[in-house]
C-alpha positions as CSV (number, residue, x, y, z in Angstrom):
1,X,177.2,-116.1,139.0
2,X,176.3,-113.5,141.6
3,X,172.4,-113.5,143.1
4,X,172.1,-109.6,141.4
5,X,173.2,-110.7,138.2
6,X,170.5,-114.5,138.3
7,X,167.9,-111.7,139.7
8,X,168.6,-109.7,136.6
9,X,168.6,-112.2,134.2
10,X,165.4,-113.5,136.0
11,X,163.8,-110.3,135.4
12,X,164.4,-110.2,131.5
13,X,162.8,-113.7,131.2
14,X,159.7,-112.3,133.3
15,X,159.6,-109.6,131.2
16,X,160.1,-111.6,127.8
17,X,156.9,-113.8,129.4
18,X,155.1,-111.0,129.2
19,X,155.1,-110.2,126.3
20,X,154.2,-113.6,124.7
21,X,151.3,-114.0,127.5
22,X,150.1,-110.5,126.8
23,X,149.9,-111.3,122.6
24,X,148.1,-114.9,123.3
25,X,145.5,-113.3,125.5
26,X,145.0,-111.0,122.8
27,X,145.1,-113.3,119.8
28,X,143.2,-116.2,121.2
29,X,139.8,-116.3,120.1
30,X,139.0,-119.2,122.6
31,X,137.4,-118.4,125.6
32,X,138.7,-120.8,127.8
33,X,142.3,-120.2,126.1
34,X,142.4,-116.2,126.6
35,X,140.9,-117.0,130.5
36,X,144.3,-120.0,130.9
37,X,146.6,-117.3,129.2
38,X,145.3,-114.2,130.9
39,X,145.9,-116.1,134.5
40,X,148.9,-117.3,133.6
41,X,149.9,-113.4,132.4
42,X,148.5,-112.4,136.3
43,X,150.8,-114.7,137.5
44,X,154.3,-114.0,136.0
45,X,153.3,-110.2,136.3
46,X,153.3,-110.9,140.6
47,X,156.7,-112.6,140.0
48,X,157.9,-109.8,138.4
49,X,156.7,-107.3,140.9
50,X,158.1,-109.8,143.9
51,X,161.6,-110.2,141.8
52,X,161.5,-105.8,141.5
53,X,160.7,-105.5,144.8
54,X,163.5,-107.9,145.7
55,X,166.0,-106.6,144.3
56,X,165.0,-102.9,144.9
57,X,165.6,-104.4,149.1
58,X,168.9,-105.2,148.0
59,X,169.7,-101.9,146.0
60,X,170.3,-104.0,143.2
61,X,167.6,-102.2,141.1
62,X,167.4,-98.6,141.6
63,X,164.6,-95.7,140.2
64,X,165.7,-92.6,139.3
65,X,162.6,-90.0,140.3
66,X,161.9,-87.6,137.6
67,X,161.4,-83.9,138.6
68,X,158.3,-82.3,138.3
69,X,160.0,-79.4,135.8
70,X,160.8,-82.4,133.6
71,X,157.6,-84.3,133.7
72,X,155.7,-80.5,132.7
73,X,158.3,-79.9,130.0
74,X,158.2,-83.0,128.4
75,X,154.0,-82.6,128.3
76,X,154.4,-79.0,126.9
77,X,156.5,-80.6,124.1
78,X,154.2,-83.7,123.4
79,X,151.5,-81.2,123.1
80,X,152.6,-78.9,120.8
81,X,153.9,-81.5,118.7
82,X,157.9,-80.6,119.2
């Protein structure tokens, strides 16, 4: 196993974490509960942005920028409902 590929697979278990965190926080009817959850969500979501930032160094996560034209057409269409 290759450091891109246990960066990867690191990624996808920060970003399953998330989601689990983010529901307890928003389920938990316990102060104290929600507060532990909602700092433990803080924390995996700076893990995640050290991991993408990482492997973004590397080139082993890459971001395609979106052209303006793009962005503007795809409002038009959200707008008038195509």
């Amino acid at each position: 196993m290759n450091d891109k590929l246990i960066m990867e697979n690191y990624l996808l278990i920060l970003k399953s974490d998330v989601e689990v965190f983010v529901h307890g926080t928003l389920e938990s009817s316990n102060p104290d509960v929600r507060n532990t959850l909602k700092k433990g969500l803080d924390m995996i979501m700076q893990a995640q942005a050290d991991t993408y930032d990482t492997m973004t160094e590397h080139g082993w996560y890459t971001v395609n920028n979106v052209k303006a034209n793009v962005i503007n057409q795809t409002i038009s269409n959200i707008e008038s409902g195509n």
